[in-house]
C-alpha positions as CSV (number, residue, x, y, z in Angstrom):
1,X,-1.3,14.4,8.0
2,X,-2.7,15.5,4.6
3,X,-1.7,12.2,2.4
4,X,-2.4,8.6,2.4
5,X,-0.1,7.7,-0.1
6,X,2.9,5.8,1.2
7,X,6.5,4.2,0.4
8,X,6.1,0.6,0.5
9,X,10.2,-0.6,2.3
10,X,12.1,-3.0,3.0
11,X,11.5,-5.0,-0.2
12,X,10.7,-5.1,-3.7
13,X,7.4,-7.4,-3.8
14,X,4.8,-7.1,-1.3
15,X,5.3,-10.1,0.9
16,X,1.6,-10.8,1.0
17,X,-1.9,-10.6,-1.0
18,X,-3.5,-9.9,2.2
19,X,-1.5,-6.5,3.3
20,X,-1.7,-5.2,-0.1
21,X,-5.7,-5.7,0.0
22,X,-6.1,-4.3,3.3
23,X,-4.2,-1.1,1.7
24,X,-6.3,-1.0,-0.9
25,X,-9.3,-0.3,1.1
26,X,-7.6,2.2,3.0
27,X,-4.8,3.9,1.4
28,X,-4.5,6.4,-1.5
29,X,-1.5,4.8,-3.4
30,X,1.2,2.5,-2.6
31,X,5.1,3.1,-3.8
32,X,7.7,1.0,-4.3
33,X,11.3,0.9,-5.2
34,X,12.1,-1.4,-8.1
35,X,15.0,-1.3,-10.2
36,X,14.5,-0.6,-14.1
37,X,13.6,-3.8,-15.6
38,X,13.4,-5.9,-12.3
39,X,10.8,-8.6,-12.8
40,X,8.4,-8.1,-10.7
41,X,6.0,-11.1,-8.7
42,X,2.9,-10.7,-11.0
43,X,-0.8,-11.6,-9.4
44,X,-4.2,-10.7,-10.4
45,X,-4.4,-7.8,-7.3
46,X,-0.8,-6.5,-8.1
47,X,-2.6,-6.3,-11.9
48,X,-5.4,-4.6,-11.0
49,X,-3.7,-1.9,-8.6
50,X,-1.2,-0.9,-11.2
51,X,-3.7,-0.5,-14.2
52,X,-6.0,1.3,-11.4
53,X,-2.6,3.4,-10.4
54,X,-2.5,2.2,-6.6
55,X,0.5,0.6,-7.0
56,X,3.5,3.1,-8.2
57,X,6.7,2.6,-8.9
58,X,10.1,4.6,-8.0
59,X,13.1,3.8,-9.8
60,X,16.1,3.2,-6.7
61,X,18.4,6.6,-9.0
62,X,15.6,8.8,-7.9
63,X,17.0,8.5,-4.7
64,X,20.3,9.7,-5.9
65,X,23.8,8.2,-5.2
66,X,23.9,9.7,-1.2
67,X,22.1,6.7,0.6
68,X,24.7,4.6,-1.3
69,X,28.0,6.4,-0.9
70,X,26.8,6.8,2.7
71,X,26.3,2.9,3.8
72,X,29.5,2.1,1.6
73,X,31.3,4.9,3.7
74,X,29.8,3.3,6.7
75,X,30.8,-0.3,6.2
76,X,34.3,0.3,5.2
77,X,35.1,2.5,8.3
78,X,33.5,0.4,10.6
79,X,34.2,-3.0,9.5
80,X,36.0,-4.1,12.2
81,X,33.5,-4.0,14.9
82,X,30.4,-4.8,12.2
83,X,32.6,-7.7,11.8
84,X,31.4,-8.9,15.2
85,X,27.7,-9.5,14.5
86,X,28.0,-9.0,10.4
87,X,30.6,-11.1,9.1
88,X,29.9,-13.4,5.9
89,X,32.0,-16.2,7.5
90,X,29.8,-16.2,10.6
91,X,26.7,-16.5,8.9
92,X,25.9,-19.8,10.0
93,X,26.1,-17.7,13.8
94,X,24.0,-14.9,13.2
95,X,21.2,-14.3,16.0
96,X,18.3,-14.2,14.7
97,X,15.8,-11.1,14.1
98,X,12.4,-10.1,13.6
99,X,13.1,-9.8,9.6
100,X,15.2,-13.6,9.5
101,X,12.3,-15.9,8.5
102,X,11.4,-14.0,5.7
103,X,15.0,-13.6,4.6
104,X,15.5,-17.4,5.1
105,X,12.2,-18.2,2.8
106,X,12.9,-16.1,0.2
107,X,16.9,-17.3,-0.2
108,X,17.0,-20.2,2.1
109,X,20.1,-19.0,3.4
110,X,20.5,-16.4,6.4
111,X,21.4,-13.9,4.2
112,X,19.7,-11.2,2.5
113,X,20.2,-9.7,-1.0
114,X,20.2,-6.1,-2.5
115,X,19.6,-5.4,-5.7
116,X,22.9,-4.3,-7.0
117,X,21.4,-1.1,-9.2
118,X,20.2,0.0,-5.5
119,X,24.2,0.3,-4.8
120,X,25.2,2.6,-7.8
121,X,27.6,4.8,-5.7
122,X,28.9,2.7,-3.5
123,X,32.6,1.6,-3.9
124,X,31.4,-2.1,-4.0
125,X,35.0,-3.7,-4.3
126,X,36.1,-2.1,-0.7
127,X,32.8,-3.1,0.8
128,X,33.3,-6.5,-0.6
129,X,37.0,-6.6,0.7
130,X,35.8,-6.1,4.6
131,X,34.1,-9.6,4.2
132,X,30.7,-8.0,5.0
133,X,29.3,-8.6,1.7
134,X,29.5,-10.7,-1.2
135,X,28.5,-9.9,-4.9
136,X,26.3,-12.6,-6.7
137,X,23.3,-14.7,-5.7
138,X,24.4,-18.1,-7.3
139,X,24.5,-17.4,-10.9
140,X,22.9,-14.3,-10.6
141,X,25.2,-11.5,-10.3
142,X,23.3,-8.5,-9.9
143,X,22.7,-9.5,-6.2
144,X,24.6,-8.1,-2.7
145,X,24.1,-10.2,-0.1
146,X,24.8,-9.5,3.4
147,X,23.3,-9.9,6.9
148,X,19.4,-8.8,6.9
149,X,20.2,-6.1,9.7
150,X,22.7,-4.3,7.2
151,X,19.8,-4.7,3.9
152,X,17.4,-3.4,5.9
153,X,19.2,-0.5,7.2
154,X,20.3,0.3,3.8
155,X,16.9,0.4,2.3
156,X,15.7,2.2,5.0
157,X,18.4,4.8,4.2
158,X,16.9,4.7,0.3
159,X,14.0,4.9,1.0
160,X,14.4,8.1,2.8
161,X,16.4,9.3,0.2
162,X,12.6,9.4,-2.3
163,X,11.3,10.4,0.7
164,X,13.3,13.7,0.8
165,X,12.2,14.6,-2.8
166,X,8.8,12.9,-2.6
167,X,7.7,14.5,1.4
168,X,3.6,13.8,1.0
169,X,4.5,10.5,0.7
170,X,4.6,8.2,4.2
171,X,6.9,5.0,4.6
172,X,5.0,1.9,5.4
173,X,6.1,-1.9,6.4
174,X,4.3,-5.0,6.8
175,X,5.3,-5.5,9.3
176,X,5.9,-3.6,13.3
177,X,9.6,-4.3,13.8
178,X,10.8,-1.4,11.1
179,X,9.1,1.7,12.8
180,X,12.2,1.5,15.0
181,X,14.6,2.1,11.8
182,X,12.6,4.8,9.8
183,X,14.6,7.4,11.1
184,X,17.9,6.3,9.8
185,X,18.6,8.8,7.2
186,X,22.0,9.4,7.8
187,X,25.3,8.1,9.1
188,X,24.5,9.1,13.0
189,X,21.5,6.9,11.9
190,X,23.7,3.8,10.8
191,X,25.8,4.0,14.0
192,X,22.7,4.0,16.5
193,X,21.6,1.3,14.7
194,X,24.5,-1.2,13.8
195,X,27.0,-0.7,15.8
196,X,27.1,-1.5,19.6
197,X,27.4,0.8,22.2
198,X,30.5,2.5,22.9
199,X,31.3,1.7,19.3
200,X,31.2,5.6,18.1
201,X,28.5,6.8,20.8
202,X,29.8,7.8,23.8
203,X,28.4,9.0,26.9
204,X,28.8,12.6,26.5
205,X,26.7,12.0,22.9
206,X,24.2,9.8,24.0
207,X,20.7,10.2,25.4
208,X,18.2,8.2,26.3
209,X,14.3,9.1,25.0
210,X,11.3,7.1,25.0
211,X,10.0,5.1,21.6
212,X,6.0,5.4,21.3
213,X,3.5,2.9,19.8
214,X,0.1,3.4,19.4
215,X,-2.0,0.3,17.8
216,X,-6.0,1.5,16.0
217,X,-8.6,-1.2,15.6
218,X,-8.9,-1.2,12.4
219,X,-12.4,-2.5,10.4
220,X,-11.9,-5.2,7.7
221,X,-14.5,-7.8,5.9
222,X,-13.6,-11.0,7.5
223,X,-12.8,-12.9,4.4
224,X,-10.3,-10.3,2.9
225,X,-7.6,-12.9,2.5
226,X,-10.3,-14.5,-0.3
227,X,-12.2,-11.6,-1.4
228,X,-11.4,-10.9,-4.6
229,X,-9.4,-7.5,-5.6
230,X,-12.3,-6.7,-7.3
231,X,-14.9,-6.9,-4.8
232,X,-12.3,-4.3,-2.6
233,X,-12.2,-2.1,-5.0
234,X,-15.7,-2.2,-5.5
235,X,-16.2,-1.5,-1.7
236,X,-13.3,1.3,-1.5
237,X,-15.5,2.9,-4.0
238,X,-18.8,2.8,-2.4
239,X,-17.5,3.9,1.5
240,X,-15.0,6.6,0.4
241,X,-16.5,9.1,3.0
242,X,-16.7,6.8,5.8
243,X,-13.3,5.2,4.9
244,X,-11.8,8.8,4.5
245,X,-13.4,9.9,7.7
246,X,-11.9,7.2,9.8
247,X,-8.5,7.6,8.4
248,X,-8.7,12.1,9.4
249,X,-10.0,11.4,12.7
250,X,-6.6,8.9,13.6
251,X,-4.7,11.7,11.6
252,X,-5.8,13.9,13.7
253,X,-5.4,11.9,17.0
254,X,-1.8,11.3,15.9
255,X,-1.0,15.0,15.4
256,X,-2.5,15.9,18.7
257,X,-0.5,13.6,20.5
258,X,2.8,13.6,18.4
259,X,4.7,14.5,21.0
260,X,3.1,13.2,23.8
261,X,4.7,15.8,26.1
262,X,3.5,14.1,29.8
263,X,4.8,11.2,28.9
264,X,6.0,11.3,32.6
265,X,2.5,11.0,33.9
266,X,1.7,8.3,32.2
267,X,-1.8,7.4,33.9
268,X,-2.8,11.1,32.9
269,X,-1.6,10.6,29.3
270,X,-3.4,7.6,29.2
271,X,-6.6,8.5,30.1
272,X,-6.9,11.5,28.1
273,X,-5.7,9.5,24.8
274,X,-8.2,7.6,25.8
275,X,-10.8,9.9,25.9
276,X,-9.9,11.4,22.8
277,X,-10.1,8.3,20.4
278,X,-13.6,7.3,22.0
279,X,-15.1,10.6,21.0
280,X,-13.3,11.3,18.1
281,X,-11.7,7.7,16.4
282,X,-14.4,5.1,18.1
283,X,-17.4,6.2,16.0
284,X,-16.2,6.2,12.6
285,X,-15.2,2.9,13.2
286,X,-18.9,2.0,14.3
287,X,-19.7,3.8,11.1
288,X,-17.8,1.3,9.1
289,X,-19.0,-1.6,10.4
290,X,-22.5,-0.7,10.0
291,X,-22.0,0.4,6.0
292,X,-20.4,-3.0,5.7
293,X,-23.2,-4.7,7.9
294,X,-25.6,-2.8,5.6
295,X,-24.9,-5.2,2.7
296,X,-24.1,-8.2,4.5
297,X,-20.3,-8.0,5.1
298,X,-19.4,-9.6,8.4
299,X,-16.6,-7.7,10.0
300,X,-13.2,-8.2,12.2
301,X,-10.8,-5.5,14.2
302,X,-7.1,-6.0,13.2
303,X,-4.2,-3.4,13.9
304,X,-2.7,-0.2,12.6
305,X,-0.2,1.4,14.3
306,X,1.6,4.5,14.0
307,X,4.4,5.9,15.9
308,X,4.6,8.7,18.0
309,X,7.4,10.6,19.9
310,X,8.3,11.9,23.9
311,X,10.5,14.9,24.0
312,X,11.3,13.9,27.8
313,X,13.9,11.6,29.2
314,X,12.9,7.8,30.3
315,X,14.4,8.1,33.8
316,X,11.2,9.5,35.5
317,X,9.3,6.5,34.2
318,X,11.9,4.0,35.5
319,X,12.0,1.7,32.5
320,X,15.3,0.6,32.1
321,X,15.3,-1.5,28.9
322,X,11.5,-3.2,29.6
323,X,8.4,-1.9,27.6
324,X,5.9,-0.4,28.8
325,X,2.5,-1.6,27.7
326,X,-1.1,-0.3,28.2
327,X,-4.7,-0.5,27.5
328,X,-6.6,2.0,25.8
329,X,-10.4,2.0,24.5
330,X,-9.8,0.8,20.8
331,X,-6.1,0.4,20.9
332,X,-2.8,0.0,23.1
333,X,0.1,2.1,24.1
334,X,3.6,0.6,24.1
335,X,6.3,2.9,25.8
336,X,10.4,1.4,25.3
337,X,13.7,3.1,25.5
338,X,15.6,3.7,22.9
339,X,19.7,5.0,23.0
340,X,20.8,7.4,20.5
341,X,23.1,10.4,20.1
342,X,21.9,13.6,20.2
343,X,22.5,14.7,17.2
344,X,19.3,15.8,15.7
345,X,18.2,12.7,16.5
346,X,15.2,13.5,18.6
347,X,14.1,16.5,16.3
348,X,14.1,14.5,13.0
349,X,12.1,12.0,15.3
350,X,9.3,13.9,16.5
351,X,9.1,15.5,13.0
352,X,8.6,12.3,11.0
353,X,6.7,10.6,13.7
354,X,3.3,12.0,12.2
355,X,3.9,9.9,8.9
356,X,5.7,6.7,10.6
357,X,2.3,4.4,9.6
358,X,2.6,0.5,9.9
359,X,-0.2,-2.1,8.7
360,X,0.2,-5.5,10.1
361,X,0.0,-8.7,7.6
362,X,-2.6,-10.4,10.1
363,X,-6.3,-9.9,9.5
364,X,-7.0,-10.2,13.5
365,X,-4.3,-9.4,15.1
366,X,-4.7,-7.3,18.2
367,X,-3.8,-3.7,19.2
368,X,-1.5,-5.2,22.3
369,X,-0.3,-7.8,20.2
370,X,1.5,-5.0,17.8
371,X,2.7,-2.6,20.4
372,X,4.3,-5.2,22.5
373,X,6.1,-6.3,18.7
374,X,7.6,-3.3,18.3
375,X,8.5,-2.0,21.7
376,X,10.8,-5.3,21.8
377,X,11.8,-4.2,18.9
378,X,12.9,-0.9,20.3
379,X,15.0,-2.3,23.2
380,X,16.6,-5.2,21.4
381,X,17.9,-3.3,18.0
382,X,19.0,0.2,19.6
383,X,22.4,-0.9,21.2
384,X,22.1,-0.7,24.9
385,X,25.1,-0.2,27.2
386,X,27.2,-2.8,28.5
């Protein structure tokens, strides 16, 4: 992995101060997609980051019109059985998700809303017509809303459309539940992840693989949440080399065990992950906290995680549709199933896995606490059969 900079998805403004200092001190640049004259939330940290050039901006055309045509191809050929979880006029049933309570606070209604420049391509009037969207936000009419499930899929569509023209760059979330969905590039993509089982994957097409999380301790000053964007700057400045060197050596842990191909012993796998990050991970992190110490910053361990892949089928390791969790030196390993069809699936999985980074909001959450996040993640979104 030979970039830090990353593609900030699902949403527009970063959800917290917090997050966005915390990838400050570690990160290289920070991307978003924003429509051309959106008005962005303004703060004195989003300020500094965009005069400094942290913060970037991608403009949702640069994507092209393919992520668009696609989802609106999607929706109006499936509508039917979308129409059985999705439905406008059902929004007052809709289960709740992972992604829900931030939908509900931002538009205190269950649904979510898409910027409508994001949909240029899409034939909006048949999407509108299956009754699994509606155009306008109030009196705002540049809005799509819909259920959050379909939003996020869709911008997790866009955003690999930048990604395809933009590869050093690595999507990033603020939260663990979307490292299931940052595959979904493509229709195949949509119907793994929408529709449920038997709904256009059969048993000839599917396959059942393992979904890997591994959670980093992660060195922070333990009042980032008031430390001012200054004072990060300031210290991203000073410990460049050991900040740089902690984020090579989990680069290179992740591409060593990308494809983590004895998966099926797991006790061996584990023990020599485990080895590895104490020799090569553990003492940059003791580095860090003694630069910080040096000057009198009093530190905490919160949680990275990236995602990995296993080549091998799940039925050695007897999982059925419960994670997998375990303890490593300086981190966790959650192990899930997910169900998808074979089409390229599990090559553009253990491709992108290297660059499939996540940063948790929470300043101490720990390592176990993010793995066991996303591995539910991974058996309750990818449609399991009946």
């Amino acid at each position: 992995m030979s970039s830090y900079d990353y593609l900030y998805y699902p949403y527009i403004n970063f959800r917290s101060e917090t997050w966005l200092k915390k990838m400050a001190l570690y990160a290289d640049s920070v991307s978003r997609i924003v429509p051309d004259g959106y008005p962005t939330r303004p703060s004195r940290t989003l300020d500094l980051l965009v005069e400094e050039h942290f913060v970037r901006s991608f403009a949702p055309w640069e994507a092209g019109d393919q992520p668009a045509r696609v989802f609106s191809d999607f929706v109006i050929e499936n509508q039917e059985p979308l129409r059985t979880q999705y439905a406008i006029d059902t929004e007052q049933h809709w289960s709740s998700d992972l992604e829900d309570a931030h939908v509900r606070e931002e538009s205190a209604t269950n649904r979510a809303y898409v910027e409508a420049s994001k949909l240029d391509g899409a034939d909006l009037e048949a999407m509108i017509a299956t009754g699994l969207v509606v155009h306008g936000r109030g009196e705002e009419i540049n809005w799509i809303g819909m259920h959050p499930r379909l939003a996020n899929t869709f911008m997790t569509l866009l955003m690999n459309g930048i990604l395809a023209d933009e590869p050093h760059l690595q999507p990033v979330a603020d939260f663990g539940s979307n490292a299931v969905d940052v595959h979904i590039d493509s229709k195949a993509g949509l119907t793994r992840a929408l529709l449920p089982y038997g709904e256009g994957i059969t048993d000839v097409d599917a396959s059942r693989d393992a979904f890997v999380a591994f959670a980093f301790q992660q060195v922070l000053p333990v009042n980032i949440a008031t430390l001012d964007i200054h004072e990060i700057w300031a210290l991203r400045e000073r410990f460049a080399s050991e900040l740089g060197r902690f984020q090579k050596a989990v680069a290179a842990f992740v591409t060593e065990h990308k494809h983590l191909d004895d998966i099926k012993n797991r006790d061996r796998m584990i023990l020599a992950m485990a080895a590895k990050y104490e020799q090569d991970v553990q003492p940059t992190l003791t580095d860090l906290q003694k630069a910080f110490k040096g000057i009198g910053i009093k530190t905490l361990f919160s949680s990275m995680g990236v995602t990995l892949a296993a080549p091998g089928a799940l039925t050695a390791l007897g999982l059925a549709f419960n994670p997998v969790l375990a303890g490593i030196a300086g981190g966790a390993l959650a192990v899930a199933e997910i169900l998808h069809t074979r089409e390229s699936a599990r090559e553009a999985a253990i491709k992108r896995c290297e660059y499939s980074w996540l940063y948790r909001l929470e300043t101490e959450l720990a390592p176990s606490t993010l793995t066991q996040e996303i591995s539910e993640r991974a058996t309750t979104l990818w449609r399991k059969a009946a």
